[in-house]
C-alpha positions as CSV (number, residue, x, y, z in Angstrom):
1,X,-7.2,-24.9,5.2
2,X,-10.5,-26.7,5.4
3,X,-10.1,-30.3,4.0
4,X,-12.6,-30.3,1.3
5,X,-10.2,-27.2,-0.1
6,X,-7.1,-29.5,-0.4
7,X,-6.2,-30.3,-3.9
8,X,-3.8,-33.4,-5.4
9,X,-1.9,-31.4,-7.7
10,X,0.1,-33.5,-10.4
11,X,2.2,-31.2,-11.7
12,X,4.3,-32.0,-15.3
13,X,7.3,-29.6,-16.3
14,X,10.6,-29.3,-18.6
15,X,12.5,-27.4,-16.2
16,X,12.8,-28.0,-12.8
17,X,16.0,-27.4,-10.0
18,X,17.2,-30.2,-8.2
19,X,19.6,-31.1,-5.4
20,X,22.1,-33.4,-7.6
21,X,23.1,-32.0,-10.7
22,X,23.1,-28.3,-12.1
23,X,21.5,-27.2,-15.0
24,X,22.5,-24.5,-17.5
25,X,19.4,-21.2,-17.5
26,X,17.8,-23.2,-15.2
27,X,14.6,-21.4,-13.6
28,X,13.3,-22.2,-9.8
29,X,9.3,-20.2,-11.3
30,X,7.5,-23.9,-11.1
31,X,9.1,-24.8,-7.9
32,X,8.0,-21.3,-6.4
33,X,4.2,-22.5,-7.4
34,X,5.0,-26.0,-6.0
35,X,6.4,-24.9,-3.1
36,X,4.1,-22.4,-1.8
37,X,0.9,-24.9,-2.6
38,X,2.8,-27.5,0.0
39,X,3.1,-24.5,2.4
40,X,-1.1,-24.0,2.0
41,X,-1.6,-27.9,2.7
42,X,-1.7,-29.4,-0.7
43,X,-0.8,-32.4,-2.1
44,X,1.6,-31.7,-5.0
45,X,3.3,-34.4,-7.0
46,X,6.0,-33.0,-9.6
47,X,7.3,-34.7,-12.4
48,X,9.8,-33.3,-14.5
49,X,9.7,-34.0,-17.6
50,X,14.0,-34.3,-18.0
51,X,15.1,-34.0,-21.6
52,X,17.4,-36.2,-23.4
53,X,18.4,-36.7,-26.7
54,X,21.1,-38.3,-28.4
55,X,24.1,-38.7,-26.5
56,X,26.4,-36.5,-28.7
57,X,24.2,-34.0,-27.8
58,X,25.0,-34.0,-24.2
59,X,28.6,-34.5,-25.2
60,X,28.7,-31.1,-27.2
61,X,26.1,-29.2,-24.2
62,X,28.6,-30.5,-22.2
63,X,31.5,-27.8,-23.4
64,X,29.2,-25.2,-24.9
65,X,26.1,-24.8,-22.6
66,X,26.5,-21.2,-21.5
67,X,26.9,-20.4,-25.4
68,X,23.7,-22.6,-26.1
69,X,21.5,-21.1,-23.2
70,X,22.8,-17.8,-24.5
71,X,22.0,-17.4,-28.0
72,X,19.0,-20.4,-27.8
73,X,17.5,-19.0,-24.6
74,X,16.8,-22.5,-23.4
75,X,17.5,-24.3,-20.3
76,X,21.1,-27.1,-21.3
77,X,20.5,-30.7,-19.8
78,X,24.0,-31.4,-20.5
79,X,24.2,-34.3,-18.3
80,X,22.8,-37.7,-20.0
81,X,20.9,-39.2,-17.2
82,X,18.5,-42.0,-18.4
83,X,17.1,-43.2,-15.2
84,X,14.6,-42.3,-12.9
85,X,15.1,-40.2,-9.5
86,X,12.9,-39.0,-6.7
87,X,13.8,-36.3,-4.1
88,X,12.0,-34.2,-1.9
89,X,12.8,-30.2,-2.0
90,X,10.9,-27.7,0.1
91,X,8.6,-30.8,1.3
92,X,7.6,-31.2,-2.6
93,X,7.8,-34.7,-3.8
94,X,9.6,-34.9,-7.2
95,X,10.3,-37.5,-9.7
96,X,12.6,-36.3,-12.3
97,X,12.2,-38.7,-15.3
98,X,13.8,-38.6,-18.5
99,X,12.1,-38.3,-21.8
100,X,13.9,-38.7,-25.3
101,X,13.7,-36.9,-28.4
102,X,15.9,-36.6,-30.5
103,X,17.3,-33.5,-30.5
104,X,15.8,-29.6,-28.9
105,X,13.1,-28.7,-31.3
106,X,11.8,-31.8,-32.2
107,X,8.7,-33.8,-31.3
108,X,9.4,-36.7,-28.9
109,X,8.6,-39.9,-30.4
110,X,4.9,-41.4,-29.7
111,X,6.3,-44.2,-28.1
112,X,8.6,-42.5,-25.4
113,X,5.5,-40.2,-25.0
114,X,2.7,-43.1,-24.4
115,X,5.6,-45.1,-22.1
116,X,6.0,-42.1,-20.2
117,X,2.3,-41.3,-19.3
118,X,2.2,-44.9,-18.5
119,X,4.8,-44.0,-16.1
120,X,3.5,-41.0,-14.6
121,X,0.3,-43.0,-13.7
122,X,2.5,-45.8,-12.4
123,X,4.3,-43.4,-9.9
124,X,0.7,-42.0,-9.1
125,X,-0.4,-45.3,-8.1
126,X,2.9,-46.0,-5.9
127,X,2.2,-42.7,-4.7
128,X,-1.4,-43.5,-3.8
129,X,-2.2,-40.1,-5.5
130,X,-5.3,-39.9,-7.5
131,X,-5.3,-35.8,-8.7
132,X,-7.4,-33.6,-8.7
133,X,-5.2,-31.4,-10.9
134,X,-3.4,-32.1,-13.6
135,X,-1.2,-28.3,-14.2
136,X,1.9,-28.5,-16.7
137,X,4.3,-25.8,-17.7
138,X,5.1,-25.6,-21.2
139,X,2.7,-26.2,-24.5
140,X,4.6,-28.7,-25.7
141,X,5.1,-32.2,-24.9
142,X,2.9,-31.2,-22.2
143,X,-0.8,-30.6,-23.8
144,X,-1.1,-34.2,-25.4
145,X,0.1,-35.5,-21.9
146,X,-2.7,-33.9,-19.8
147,X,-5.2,-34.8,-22.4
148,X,-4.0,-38.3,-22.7
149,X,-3.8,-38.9,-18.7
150,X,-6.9,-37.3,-18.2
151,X,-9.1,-38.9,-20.9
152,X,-7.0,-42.1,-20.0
153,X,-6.6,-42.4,-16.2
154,X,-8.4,-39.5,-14.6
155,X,-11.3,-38.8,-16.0
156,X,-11.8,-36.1,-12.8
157,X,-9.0,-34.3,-13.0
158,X,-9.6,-30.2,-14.2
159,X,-6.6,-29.9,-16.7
160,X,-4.5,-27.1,-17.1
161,X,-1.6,-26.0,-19.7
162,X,0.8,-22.7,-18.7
163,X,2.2,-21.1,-21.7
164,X,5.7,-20.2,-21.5
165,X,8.1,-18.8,-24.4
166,X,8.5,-21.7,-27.0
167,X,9.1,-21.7,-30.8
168,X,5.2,-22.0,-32.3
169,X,6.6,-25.0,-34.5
170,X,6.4,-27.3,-31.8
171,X,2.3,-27.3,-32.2
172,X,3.0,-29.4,-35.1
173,X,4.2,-32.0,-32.3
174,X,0.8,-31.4,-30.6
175,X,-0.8,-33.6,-33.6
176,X,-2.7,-32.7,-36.6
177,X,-5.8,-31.6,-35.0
178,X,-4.0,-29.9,-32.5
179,X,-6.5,-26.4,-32.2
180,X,-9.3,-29.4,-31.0
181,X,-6.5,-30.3,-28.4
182,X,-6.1,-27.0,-27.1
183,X,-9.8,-26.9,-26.9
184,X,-9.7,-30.5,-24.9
185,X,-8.0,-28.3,-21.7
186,X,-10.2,-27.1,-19.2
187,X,-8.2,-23.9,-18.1
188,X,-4.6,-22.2,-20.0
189,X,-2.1,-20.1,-18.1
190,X,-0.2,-17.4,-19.7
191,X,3.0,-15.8,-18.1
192,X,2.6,-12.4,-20.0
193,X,0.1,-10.5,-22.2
194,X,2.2,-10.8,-24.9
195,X,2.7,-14.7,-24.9
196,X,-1.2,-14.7,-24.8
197,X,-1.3,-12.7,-27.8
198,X,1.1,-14.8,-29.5
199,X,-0.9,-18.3,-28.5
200,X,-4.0,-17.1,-30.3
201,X,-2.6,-15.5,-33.1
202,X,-0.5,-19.0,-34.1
203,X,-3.3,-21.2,-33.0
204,X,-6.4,-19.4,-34.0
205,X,-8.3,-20.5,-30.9
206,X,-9.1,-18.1,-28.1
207,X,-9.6,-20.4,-25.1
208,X,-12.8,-19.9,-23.1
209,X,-10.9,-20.2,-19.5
210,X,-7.7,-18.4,-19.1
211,X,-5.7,-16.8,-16.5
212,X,-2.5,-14.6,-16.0
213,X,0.0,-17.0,-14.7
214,X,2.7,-14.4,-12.9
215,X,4.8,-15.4,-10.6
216,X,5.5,-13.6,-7.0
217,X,8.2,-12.5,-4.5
218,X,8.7,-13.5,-1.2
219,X,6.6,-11.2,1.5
220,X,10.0,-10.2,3.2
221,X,10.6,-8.1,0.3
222,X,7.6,-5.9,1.3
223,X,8.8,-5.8,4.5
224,X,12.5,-4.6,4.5
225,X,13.3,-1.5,5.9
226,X,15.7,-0.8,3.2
227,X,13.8,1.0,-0.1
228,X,15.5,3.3,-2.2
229,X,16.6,6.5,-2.5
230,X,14.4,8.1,-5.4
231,X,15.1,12.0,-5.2
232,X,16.6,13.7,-8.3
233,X,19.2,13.3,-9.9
234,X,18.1,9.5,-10.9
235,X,21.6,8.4,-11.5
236,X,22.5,5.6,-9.8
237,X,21.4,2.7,-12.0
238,X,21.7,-1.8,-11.6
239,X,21.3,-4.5,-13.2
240,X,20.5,-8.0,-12.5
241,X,20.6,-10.6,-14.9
242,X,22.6,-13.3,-16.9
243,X,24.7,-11.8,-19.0
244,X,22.8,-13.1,-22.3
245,X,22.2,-12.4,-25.7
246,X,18.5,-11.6,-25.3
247,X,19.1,-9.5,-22.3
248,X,21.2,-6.8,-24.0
249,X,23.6,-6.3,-20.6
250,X,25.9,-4.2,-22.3
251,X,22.5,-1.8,-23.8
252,X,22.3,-0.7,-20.5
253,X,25.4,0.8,-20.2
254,X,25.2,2.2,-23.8
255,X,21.9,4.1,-23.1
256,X,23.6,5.7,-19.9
257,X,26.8,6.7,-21.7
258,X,24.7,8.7,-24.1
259,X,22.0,10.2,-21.5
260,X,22.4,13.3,-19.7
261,X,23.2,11.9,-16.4
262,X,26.6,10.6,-18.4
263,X,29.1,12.7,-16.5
264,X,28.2,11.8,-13.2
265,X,26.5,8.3,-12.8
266,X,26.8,4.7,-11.2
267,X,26.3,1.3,-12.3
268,X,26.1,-2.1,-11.0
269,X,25.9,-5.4,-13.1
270,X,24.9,-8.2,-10.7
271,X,25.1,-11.3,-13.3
272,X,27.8,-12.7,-15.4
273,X,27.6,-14.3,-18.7
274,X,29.0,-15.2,-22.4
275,X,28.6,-11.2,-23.1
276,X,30.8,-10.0,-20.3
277,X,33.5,-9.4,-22.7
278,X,31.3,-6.7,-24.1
279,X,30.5,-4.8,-20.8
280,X,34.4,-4.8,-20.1
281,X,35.4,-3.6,-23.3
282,X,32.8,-0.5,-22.9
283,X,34.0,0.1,-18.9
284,X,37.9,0.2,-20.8
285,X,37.1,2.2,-23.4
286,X,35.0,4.7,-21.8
287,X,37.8,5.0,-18.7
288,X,34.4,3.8,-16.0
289,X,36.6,1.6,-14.2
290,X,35.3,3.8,-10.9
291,X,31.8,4.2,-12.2
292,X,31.1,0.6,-13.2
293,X,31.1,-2.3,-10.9
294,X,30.5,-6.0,-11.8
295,X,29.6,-8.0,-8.9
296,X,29.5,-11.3,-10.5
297,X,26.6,-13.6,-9.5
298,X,25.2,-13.4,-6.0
299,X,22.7,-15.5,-3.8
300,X,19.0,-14.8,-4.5
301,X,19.3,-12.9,-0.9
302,X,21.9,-10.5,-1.4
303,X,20.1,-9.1,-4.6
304,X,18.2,-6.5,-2.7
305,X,21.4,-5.0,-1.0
306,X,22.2,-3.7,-4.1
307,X,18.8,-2.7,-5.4
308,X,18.8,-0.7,-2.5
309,X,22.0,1.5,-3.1
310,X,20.4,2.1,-6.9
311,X,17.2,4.8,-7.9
312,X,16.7,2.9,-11.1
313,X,16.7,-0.5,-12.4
314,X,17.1,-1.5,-15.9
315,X,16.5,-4.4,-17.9
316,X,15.5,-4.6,-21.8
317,X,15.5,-7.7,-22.8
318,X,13.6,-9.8,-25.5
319,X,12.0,-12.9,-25.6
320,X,11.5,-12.3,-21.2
321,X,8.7,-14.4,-20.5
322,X,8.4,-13.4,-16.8
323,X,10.8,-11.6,-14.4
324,X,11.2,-12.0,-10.8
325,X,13.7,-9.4,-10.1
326,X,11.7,-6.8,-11.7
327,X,8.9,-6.8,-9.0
328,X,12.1,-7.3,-6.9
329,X,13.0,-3.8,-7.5
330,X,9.6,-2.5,-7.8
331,X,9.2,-3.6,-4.0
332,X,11.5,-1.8,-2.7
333,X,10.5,1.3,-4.7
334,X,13.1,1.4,-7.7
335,X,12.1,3.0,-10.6
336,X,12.2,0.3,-13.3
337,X,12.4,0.3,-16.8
338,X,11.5,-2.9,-18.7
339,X,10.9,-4.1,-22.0
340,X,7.7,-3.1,-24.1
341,X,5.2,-6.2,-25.6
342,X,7.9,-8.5,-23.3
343,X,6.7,-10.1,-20.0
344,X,6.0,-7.3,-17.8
345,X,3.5,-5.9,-20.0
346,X,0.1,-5.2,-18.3
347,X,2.0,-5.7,-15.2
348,X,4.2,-2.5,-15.5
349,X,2.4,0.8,-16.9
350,X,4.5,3.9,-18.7
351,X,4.5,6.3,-16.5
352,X,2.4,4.6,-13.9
353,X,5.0,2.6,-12.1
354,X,8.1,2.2,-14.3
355,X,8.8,2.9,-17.8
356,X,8.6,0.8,-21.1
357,X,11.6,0.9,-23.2
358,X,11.9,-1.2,-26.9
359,X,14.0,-4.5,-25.9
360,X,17.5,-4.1,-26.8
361,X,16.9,0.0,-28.0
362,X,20.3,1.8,-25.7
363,X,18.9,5.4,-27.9
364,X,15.1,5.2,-26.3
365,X,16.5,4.2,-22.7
366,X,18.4,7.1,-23.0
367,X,15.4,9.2,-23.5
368,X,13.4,7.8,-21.0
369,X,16.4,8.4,-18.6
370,X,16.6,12.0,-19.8
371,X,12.5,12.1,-19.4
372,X,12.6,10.6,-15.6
373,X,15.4,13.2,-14.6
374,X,12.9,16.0,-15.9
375,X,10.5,14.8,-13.7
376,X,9.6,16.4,-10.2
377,X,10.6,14.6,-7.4
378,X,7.1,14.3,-6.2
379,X,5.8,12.5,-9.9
380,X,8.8,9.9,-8.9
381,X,7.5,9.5,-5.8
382,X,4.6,8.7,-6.8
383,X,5.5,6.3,-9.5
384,X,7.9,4.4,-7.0
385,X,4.7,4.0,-4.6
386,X,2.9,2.8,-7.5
387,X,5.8,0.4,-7.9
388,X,5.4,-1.1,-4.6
389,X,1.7,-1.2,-4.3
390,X,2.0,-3.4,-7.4
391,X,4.5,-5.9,-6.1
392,X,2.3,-6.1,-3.2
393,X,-0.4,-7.8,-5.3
394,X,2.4,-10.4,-6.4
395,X,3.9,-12.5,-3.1
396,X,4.5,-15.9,-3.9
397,X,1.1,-17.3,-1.8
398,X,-1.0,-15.0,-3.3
399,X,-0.1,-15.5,-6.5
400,X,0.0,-19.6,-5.7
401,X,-3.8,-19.0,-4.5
402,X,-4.7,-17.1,-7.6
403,X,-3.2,-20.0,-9.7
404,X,-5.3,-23.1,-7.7
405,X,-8.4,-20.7,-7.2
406,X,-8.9,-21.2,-11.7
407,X,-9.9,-24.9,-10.9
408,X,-12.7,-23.6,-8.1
C-alpha cells in the first residue's frame, strides 16, 4: 500500500471480543473490519464502548444472560468491569472502556458521555494518533460521539455511523434535533436493505452518502475442495446458529417434518441455546433420534465440515441484521434459504441463488422445499453457482476495502 493510502482509523463500538472475559451474543463482525484494515497497513485504533449500568444489573445478567440475549437479542455484559483495559488482538490495538447508563435501553448520561469523548481523545493523544477516520458501529451512543469528537478535536476526520439492529427509541438519546445530527455525518453504513429502509422511515432523512456495510468470509472458503452435493433429492438439510428465540431453530425442523422429503431426510443443528428443549422434544416425539443430530457448538473452522455433508441450509430468523454463515454456505454451493425483508435481502435473490422464506413461517419453508425438489438438477446447479459467485464478491479484504474506499 502506497503511504498517502494509509488511513488512522479510530474506530468506536458496543460490542467487541476480547481475550479476558466472555460475553453473552457476542459478535467478532467489527473485529473482522478491524482486522483485515491492520492486514492492508492501516492504522486502526478501537475503542469499545463497554456497557455498564447499575450493579444489580450485572448481578441478575449474571444468572440469566443466555435467557436475556435470547428473548432481547442483545449482546449481556454481565461482568461489572469499571476500569479501563488495553490489549492487542490480531495486531489491533484496543481499549475497552466502560460507559454507564443506567440500565439497556436508556440514554447514557451527558456527563459520562462528554467524560468519555474526553477520554477517547486522551488515549488518542497517548497513542500519538491523530485520525483520519472516525467509523462507529451502532446509531446510538455513537452519532453524538463522532459529531462531538469531530467538531471538537478533529476537525479533519471524515465521519462515519454503521447502522446495526437497535430499538428506533434510542434516537430520542441522539438529542432533540437529532435528524440535523444525522445530517452532521459525512458517510452512513447499513448492514442490510432492510435496516436502511427502517433508518429513513423512523428518521425522515435520507442521507446523501451511504453504503452497504456487509461483512465477508475468509478467502479459504472459496478455495476448499469440499462443496456440496446438490443433485436431487435435496434432503439433507443444517443448521447453524444459536439456538434463540428470533432464529426459530426448531421451525426448521417443523417445515421438514411437513415437506415431501419427510420420510427420508437428514438434519444437523450446529448451535445450542435456551430453545434446545424445543428441538428435543420434536426429535422424541417424531421418533428422528437417527435422522436428527445436534452437534452442539463447534469452532468457527469445523463449520464447513458439515455444510459440506448437507444440499441445503436453512435459517429463518427475524430481527438478523447480517449473517456470516449464510455466505458460508453459499460458498461452498449450498442451496440456502433465508429470511425475506431480514439481512440477506439484496444479497440473496429468490430463485437466483437461494430462496426467501417469511422469518419464523415452518408452512412456506415447506413449500419452498417441496418447490426446490421439483426443480431439475441443472436449475440447482445453476442456482448453487450463482451461490458461490456471490460469496465470491464478499471475502473479508474486499469487503474491508469497500468499507475504507467511502472516505476516498
Amino acid at each position: 500500500m502506497n503511504e498517502d493510502k494509509i488511513k488512522k482509523i479510530l474506530l468506536l463500538t458496543t460490542i467487541y471480543p476480547a481475550t479476558d472475559i466472555q460475553i453473552s451474543n457476542n459478535t467478532n463482525v467489527v473485529h473482522y473490519f478491524a482486522r483485515e484494515w491492520v492486514k492492508q497497513g492501516h492504522e486502526v485504533l478501537v475503542i469499545h464502548n463497554y456497557p455498564i449500568y447499575l450493579r444489580p444489573f450485572h448481578w441478575i445478567a449474571g444468572f440469566a444472560e443466555k435467557i436475556i440475549a435470547s428473548r432481547f437479542n442483545t449482546s449481556v455484559t454481565s461482568i461489572y468491569q469499571n476500569i479501563d483495559v488495553e490489549f492487542d488482538m490480531d495486531g489491533v490495538k484496543v481499549v475497552r472502556m466502560p460507559l454507564f447508563k443506567p440500565l439497556p435501553r436508556f440514554g447514557v448520561p451527558t456527563k459520562y458521555l462528554t467524560r468519555q469523548i474526553e477520554k477517547i481523545a486522551a488515549y488518542c493523544c497517548k497513542h500519538n494518533f491523530t485520525p483520519d477516520i472516525i467509523s462507529s458501529h451502532n446509531y446510538y451512543p455513537h452519532m453524538p460521539m463522532v459529531n462531538l469528537l469531530k467538531g471538537m478535536y478533529y476537525p479533519n476526520a471524515k465521519t462515519c455511523v454503521v447502522v446495526h439492529k437497535q430499538v428506533w427509541k434510542m434516537l430520542k438519546y441522539c438529542g432533540k434535533d437529532y435528524q440535523n445530527e444525522i445530517e452532521k455525518v459525512d458517510v452512513w453504513g447499513y448492514r442490510s436493505l432492510p435496516l436502511k429502509r427502517e433508518f429513513e422511515e423512523n428518521t425522515g432523512v435520507i442521507p446523501k452518502n451511504y453504503f452497504m456495510c456487509y461483512s465477508g468470509i475468509p478467502a479459504h472458503f472459496l478455495h476448499r475442495k469440499e462443496t456440496c452435493n446438490i443433485t436431487l433429492p435435496i434432503n439433507r438439510f443444517v443448521y447453524v446458529g444459536s439456538f434463540i428465540r428470533r432464529k426459530f431453530p426448531e421451525k426448521v425442523l417443523q417445515g421438514i417434518l411437513q415437506s415431501t422429503v419427510a420420510d427420508d431426510f437428514r438434519l444437523d443443528y450446529v448451535g445450542d441455546g435456551a430453545n434446545r428443549n424445543l428441538i428435543e422434544s420434536l426429535i422424541t416425539e417424531n421418533h428422528l433420534e437417527n435422522q436428527v443430530k445436534l452437534h452442539g457448538f463447534v469452532n468457527r473452522e469445523e463449520v464447513p465440515n458439515y455444510i459440506a455433508k448437507a444440499q441445503c441450509f436453512i435459517m429463518i430468523s427475524e430481527e438478523e441484521t447480517f449473517g456470516l454463515v449464510y455466505l458460508e454456505a453459499m460458498s461452498m454451493g449450498c442451496i440456502t434459504i433465508a429470511s425475506r425483508n431480514e439481512g440477506m435481502e439484496g444479497i440473496i435473490e429468490d430463485g437466483v441463488n437461494g430462496f426467501l422464506c417469511k422469518a419464523g413461517d415452518e408452512k412456506e419453508l415447506a413449500a419452498i422445499i417441496d418447490r426446490i425438489n421439483k426443480m431439475s438438477n441443472d436449475e440447482l446447479s445453476i442456482i448453487s453457482q450463482n451461490a458461490r459467485q456471490t460469496a465470491l464478491k464478499l471475502t473479508d479484504d474486499k469487503v474491508a476495502k469497500i468499507y475504507v474506499n467511502n472516505f476516498a
